[in-house]
N, CA and C atoms as an extended XYZ file, in Angstrom:
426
Properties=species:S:1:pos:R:3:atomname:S:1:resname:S:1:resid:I:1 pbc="F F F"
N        38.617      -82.275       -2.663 N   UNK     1
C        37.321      -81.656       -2.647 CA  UNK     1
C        37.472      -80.233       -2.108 C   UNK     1
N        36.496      -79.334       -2.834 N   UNK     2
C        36.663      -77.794       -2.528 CA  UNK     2
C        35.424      -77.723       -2.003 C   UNK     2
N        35.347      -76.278       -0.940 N   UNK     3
C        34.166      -76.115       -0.455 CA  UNK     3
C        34.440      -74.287       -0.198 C   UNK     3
N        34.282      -73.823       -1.421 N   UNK     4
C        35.105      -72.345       -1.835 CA  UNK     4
C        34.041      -71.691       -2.692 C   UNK     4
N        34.245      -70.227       -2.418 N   UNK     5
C        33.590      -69.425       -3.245 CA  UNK     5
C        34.616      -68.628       -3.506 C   UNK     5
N        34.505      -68.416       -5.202 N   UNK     6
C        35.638      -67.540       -6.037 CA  UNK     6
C        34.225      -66.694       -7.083 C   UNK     6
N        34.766      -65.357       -6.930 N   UNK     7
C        33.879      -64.445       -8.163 CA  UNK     7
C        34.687      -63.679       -9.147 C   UNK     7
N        34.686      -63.512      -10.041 N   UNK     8
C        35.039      -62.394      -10.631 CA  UNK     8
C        34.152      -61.043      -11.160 C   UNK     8
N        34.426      -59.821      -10.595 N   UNK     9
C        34.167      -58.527      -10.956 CA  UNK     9
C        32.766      -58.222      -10.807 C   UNK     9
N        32.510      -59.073       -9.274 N   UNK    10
C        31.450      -58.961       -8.626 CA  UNK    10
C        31.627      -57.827       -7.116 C   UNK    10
N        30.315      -56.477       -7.168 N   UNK    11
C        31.224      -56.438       -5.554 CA  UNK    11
C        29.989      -56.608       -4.772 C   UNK    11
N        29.131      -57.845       -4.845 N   UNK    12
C        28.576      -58.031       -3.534 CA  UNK    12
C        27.156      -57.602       -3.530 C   UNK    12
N        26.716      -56.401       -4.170 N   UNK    13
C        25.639      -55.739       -4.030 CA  UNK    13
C        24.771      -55.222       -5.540 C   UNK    13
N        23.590      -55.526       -5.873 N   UNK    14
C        23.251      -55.033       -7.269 CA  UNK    14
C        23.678      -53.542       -7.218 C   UNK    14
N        24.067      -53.086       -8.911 N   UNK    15
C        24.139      -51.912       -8.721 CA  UNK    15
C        23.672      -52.000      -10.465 C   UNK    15
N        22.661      -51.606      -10.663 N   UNK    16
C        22.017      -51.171      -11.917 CA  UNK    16
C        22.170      -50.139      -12.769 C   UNK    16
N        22.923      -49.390      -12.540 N   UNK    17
C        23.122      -48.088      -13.680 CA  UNK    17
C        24.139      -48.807      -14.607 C   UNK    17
N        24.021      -48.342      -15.847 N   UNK    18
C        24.492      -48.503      -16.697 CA  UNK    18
C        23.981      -49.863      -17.338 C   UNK    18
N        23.022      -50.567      -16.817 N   UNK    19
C        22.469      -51.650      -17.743 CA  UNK    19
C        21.248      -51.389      -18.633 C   UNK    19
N        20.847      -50.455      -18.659 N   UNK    20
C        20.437      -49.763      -19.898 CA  UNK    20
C        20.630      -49.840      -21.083 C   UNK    20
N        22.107      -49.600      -21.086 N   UNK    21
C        23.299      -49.030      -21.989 CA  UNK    21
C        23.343      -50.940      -22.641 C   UNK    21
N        23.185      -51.834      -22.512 N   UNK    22
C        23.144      -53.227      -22.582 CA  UNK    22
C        22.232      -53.525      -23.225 C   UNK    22
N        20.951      -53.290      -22.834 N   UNK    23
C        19.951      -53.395      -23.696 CA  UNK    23
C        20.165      -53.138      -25.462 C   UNK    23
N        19.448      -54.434      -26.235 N   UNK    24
C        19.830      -54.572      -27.470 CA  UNK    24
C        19.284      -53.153      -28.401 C   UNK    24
N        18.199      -52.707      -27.812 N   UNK    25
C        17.621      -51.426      -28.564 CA  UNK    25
C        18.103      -50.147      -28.882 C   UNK    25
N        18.996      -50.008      -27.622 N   UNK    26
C        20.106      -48.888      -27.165 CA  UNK    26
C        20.911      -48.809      -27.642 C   UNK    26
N        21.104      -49.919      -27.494 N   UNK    27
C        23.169      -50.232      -28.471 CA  UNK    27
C        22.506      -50.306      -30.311 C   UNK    27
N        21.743      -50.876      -30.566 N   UNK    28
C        21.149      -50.384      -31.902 CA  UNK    28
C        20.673      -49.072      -31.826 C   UNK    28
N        19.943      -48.208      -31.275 N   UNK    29
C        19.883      -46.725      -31.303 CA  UNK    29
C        20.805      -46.083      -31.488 C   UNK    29
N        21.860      -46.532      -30.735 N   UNK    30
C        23.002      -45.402      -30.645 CA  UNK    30
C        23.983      -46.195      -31.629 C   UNK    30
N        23.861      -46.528      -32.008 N   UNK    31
C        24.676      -46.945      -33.166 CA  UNK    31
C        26.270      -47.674      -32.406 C   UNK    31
N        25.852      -48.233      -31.339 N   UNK    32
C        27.188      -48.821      -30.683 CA  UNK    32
C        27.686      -50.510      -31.271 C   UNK    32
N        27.649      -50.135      -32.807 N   UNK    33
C        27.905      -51.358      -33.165 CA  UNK    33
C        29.573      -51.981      -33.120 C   UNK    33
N        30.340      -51.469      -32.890 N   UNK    34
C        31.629      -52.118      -31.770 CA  UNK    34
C        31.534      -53.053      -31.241 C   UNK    34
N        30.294      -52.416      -29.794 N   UNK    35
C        29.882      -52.816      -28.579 CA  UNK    35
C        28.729      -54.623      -28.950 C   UNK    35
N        28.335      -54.182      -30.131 N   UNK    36
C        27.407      -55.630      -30.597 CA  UNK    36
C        28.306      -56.414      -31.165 C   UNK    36
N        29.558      -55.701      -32.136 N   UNK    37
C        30.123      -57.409      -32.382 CA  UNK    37
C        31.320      -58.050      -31.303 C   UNK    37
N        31.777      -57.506      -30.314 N   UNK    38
C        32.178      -57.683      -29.561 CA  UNK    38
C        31.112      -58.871      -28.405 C   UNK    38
N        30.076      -58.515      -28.398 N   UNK    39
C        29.662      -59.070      -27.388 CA  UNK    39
C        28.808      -60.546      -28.292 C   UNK    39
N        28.385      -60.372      -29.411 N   UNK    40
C        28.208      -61.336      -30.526 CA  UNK    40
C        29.948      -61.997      -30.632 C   UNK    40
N        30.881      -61.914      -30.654 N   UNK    41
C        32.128      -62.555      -30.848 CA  UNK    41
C        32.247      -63.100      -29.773 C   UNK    41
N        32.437      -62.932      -28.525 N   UNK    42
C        32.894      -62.801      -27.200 CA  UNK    42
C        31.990      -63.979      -26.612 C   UNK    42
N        30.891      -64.064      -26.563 N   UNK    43
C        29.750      -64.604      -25.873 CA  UNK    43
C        28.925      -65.799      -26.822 C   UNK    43
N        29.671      -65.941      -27.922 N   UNK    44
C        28.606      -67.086      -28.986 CA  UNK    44
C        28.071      -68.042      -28.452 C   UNK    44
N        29.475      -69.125      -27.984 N   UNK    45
C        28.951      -70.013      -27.133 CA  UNK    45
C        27.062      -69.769      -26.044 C   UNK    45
N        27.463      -68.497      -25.741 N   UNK    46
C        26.118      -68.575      -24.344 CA  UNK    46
C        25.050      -67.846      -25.487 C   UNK    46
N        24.953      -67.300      -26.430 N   UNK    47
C        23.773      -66.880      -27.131 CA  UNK    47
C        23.558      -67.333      -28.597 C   UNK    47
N        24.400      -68.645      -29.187 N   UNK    48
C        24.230      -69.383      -30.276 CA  UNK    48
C        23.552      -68.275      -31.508 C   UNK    48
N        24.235      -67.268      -31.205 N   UNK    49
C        23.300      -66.888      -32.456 CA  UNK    49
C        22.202      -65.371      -32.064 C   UNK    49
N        22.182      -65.302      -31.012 N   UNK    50
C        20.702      -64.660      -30.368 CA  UNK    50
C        21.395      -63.707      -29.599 C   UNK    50
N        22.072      -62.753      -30.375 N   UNK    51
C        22.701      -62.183      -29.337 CA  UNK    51
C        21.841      -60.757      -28.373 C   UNK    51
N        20.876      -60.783      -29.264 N   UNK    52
C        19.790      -60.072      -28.840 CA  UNK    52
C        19.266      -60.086      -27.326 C   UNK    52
N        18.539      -61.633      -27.324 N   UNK    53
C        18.307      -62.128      -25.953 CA  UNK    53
C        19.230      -62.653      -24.744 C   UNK    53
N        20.524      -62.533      -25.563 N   UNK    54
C        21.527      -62.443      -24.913 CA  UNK    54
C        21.651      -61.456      -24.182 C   UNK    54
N        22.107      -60.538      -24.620 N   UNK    55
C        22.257      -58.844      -24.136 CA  UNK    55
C        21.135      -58.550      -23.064 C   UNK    55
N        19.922      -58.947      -23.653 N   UNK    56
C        18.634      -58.611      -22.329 CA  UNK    56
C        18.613      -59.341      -21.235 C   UNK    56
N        19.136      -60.722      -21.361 N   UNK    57
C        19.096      -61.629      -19.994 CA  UNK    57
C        20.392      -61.115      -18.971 C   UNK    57
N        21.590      -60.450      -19.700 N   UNK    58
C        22.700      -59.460      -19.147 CA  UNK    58
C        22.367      -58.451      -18.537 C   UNK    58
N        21.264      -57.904      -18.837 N   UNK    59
C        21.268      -56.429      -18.582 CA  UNK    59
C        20.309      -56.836      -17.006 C   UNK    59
N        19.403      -57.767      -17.251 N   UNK    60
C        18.195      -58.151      -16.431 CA  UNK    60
C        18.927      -58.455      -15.405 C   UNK    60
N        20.413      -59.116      -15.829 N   UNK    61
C        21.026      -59.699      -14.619 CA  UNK    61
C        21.467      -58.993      -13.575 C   UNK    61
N        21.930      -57.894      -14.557 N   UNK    62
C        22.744      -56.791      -14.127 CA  UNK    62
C        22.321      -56.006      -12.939 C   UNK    62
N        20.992      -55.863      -13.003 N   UNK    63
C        20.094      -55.010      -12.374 CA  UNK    63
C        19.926      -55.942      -11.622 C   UNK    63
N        19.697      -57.021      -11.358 N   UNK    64
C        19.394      -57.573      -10.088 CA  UNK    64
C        20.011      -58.860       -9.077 C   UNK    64
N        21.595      -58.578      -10.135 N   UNK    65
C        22.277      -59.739       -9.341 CA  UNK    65
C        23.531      -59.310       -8.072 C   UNK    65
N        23.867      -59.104       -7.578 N   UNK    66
C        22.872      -60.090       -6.429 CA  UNK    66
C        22.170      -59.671       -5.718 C   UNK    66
N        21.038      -60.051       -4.978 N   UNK    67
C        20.070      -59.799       -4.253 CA  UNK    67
C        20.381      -60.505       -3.319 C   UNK    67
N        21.725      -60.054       -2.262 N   UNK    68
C        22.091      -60.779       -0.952 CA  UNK    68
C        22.154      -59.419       -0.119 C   UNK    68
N        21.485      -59.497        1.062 N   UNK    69
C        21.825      -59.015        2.160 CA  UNK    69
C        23.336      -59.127        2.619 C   UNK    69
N        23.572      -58.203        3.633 N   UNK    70
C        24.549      -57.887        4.567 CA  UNK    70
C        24.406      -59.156        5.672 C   UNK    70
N        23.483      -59.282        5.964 N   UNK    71
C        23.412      -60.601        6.777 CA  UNK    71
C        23.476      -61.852        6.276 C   UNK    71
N        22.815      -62.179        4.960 N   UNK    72
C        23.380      -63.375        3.851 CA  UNK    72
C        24.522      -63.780        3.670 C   UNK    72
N        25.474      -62.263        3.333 N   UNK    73
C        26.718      -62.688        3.194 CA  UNK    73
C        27.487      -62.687        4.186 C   UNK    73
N        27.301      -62.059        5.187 N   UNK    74
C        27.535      -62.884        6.293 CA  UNK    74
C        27.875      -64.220        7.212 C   UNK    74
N        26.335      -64.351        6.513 N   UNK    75
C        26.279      -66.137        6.567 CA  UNK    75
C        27.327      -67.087        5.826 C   UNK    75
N        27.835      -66.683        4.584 N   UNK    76
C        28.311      -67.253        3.989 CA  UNK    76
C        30.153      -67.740        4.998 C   UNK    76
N        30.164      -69.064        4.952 N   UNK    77
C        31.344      -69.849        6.231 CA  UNK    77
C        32.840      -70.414        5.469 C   UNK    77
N        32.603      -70.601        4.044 N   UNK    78
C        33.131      -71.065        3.335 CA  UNK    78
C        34.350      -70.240        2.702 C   UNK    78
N        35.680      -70.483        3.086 N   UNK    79
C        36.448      -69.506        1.947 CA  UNK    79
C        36.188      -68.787        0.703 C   UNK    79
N        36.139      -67.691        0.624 N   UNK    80
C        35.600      -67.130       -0.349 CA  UNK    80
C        37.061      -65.938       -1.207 C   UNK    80
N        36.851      -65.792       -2.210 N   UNK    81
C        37.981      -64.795       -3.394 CA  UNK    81
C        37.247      -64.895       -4.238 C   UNK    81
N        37.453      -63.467       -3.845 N   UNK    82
C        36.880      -62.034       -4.826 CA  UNK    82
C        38.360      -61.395       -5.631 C   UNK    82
N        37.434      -61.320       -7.225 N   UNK    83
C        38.449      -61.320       -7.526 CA  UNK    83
C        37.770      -60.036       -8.855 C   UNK    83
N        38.558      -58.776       -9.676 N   UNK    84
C        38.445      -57.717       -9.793 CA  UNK    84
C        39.226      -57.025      -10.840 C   UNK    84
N        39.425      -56.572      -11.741 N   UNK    85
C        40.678      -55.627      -12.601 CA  UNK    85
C        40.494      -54.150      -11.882 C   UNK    85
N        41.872      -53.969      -12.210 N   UNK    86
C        42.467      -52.539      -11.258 CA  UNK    86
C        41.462      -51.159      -12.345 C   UNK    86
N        40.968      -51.973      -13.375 N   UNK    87
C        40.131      -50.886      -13.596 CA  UNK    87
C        39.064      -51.267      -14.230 C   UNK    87
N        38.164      -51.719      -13.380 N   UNK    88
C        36.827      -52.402      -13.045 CA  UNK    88
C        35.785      -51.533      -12.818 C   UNK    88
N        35.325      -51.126      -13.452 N   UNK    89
C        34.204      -49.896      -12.562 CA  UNK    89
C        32.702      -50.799      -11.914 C   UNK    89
N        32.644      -51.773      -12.108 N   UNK    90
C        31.736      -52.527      -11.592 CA  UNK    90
C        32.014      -52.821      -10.262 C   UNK    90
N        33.096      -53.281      -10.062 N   UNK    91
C        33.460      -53.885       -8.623 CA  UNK    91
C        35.348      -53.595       -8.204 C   UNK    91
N        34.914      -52.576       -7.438 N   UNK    92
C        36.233      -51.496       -7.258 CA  UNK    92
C        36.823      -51.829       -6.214 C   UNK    92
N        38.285      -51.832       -5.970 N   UNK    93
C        39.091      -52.566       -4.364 CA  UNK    93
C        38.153      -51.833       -3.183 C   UNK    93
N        37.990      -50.940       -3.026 N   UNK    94
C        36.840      -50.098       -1.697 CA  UNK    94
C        35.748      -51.582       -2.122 C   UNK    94
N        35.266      -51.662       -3.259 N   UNK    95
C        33.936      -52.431       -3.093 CA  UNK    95
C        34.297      -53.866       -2.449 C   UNK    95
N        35.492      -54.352       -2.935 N   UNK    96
C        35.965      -55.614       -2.745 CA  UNK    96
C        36.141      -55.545       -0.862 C   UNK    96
N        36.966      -54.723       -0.492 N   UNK    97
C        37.615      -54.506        0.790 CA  UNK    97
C        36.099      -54.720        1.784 C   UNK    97
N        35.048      -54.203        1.582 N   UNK    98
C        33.539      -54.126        2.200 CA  UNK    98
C        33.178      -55.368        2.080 C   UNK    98
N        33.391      -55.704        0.968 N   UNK    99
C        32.994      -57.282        0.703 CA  UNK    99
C        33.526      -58.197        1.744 C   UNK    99
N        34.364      -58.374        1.637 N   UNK   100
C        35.479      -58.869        2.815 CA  UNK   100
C        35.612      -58.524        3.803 C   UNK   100
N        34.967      -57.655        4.582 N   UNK   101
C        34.253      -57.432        5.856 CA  UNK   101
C        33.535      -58.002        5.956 C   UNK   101
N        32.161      -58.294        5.129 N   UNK   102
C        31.406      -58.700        5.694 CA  UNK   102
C        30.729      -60.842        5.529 C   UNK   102
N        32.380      -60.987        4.646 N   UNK   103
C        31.985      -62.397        4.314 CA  UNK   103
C        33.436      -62.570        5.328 C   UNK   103
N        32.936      -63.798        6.212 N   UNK   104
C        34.443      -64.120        6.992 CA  UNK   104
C        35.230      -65.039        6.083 C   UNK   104
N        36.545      -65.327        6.725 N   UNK   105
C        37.852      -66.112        5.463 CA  UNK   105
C        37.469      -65.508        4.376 C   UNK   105
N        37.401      -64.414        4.045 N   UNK   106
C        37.372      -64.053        2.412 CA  UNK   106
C        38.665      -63.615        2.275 C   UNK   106
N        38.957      -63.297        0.936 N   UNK   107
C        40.422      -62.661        0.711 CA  UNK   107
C        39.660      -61.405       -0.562 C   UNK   107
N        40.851      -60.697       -1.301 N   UNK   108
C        40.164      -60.331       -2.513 CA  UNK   108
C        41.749      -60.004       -3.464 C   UNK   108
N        41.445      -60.298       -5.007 N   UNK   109
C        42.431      -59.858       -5.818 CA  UNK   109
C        42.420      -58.828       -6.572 C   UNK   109
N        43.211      -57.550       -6.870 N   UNK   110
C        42.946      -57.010       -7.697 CA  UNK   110
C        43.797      -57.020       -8.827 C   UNK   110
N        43.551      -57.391      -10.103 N   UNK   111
C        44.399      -57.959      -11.206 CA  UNK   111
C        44.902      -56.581      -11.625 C   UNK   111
N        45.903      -55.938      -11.627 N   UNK   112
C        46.869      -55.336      -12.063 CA  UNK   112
C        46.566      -55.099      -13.740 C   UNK   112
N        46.283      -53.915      -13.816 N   UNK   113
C        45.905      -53.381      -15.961 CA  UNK   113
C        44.891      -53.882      -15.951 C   UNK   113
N        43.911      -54.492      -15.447 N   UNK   114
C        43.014      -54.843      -15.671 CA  UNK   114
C        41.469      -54.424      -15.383 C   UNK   114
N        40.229      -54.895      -16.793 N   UNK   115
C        39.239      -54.526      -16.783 CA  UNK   115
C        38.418      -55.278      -15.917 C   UNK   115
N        36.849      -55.308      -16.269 N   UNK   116
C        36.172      -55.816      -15.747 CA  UNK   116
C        35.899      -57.315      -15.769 C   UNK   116
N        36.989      -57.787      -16.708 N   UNK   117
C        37.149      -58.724      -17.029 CA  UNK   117
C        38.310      -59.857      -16.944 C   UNK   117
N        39.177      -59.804      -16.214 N   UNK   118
C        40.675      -60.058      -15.781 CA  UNK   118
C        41.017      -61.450      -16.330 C   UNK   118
N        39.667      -62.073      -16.267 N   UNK   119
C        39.780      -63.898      -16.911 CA  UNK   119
C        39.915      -63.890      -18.348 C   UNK   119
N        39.905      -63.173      -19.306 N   UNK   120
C        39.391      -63.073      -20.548 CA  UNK   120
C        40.508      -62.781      -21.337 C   UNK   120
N        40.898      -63.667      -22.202 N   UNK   121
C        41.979      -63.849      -22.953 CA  UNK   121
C        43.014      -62.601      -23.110 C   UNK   121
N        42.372      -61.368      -23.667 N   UNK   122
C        42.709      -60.288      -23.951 CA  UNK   122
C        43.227      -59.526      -22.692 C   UNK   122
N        42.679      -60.346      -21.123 N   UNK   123
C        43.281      -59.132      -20.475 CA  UNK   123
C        44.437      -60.287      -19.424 C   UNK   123
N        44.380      -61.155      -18.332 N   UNK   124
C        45.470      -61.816      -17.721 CA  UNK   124
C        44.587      -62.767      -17.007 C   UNK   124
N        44.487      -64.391      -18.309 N   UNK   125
C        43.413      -65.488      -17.718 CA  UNK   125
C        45.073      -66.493      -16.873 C   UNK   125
N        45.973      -66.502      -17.153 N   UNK   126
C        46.976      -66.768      -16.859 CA  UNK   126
C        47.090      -66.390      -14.693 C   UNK   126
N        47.169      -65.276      -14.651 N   UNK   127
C        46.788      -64.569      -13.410 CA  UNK   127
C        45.935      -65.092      -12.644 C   UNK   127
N        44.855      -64.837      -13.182 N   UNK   128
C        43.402      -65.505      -12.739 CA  UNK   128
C        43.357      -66.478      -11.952 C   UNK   128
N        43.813      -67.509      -13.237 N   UNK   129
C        43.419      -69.175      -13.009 CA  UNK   129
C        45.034      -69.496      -12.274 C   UNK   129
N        46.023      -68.917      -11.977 N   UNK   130
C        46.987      -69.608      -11.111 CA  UNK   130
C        46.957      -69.298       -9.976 C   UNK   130
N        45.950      -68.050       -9.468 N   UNK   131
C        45.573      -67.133       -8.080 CA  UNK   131
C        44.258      -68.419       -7.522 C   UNK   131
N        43.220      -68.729       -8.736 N   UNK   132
C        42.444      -69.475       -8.266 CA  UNK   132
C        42.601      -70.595       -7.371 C   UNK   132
N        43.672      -71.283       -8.446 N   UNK   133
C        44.431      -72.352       -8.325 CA  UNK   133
C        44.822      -72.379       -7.092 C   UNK   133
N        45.732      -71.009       -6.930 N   UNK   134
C        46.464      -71.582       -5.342 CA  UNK   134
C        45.784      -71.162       -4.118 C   UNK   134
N        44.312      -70.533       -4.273 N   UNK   135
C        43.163      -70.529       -3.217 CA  UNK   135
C        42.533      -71.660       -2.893 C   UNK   135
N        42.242      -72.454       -4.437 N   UNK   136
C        41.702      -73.921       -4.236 CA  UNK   136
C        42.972      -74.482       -3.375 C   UNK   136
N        43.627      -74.501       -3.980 N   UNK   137
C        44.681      -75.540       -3.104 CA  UNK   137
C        44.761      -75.293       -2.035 C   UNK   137
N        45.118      -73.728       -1.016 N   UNK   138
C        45.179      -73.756        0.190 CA  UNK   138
C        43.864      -74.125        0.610 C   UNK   138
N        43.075      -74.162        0.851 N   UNK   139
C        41.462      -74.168        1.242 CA  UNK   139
C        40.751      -75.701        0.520 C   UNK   139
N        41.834      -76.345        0.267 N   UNK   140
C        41.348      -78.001       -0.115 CA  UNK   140
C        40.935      -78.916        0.921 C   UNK   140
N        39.764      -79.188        1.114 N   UNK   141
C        39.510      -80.427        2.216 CA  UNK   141
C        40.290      -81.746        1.816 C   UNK   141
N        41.145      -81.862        3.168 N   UNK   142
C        41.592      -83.075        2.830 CA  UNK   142
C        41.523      -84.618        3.865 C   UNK   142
């Protein structure tokens, strides 16, 4: 049994710029159709089809996840890894390192070539899930 918190390419605090740019109207305005079949390929499973309301429940998220205090995470008692690509602009080693100040037993990873996305086939899910792995394991109630 685990009693662990693991994130990826989270750093702790909402930060809303650039979720705009997410919104389905935008990326159809600007003609960022790349950016739509990528995220229509990438994401099917979670938007069956809808990648529309997909993209808006992302962007909505974006802007307001998370809504934790400095004292919340604080609170938080439980081993925690944070985890990041070395070129992440969402959640940057400075962001991670703060993070981990202020959550105790935390650790943080930063995946080496990597985007905002480090779990994701294309960039090192291999990495990821054997770093996870051996956090779960040290930090296993037994």
């Amino acid at each position: 049994m685990f009693a662990t918190v693991t994130t990826i390419g989270c750093s702790g605090v909402a930060c809303p710029e650039g979720a705009d740019e997410f919104e389905p109207e935008w990326l159809i305005k600007n003609e960022r159709y790349e950016m739509i079949h990528q995220m229509m390929e990438r994401h099917e499973e979670a938007h069956q089809g809808n990648w529309q309301e997909f993209m808006r429940q992302s962007a909505q998220d974006w802007r307001q996840y998370p809504q934790l205090t400095r004292e919340e995470l604080s609170s938080i008692t439980c081993p925690a890894l944070f985890i990041a690509g070395e070129h992440d602009g969402f959640a940057t080693e400075e962001q991670l390192l703060e993070l981990c100040s202020w959550v105790q037993d935390s650790c943080y990873l930063i995946a080496p070539g990597c985007s905002h996305r480090p779990h994701m086939l294309r960039e090192k899910p291999i990495l990821i899930n054997e770093s996870i792995l051996q956090f779960l394991n040290k930090h296993a109630i037994r």
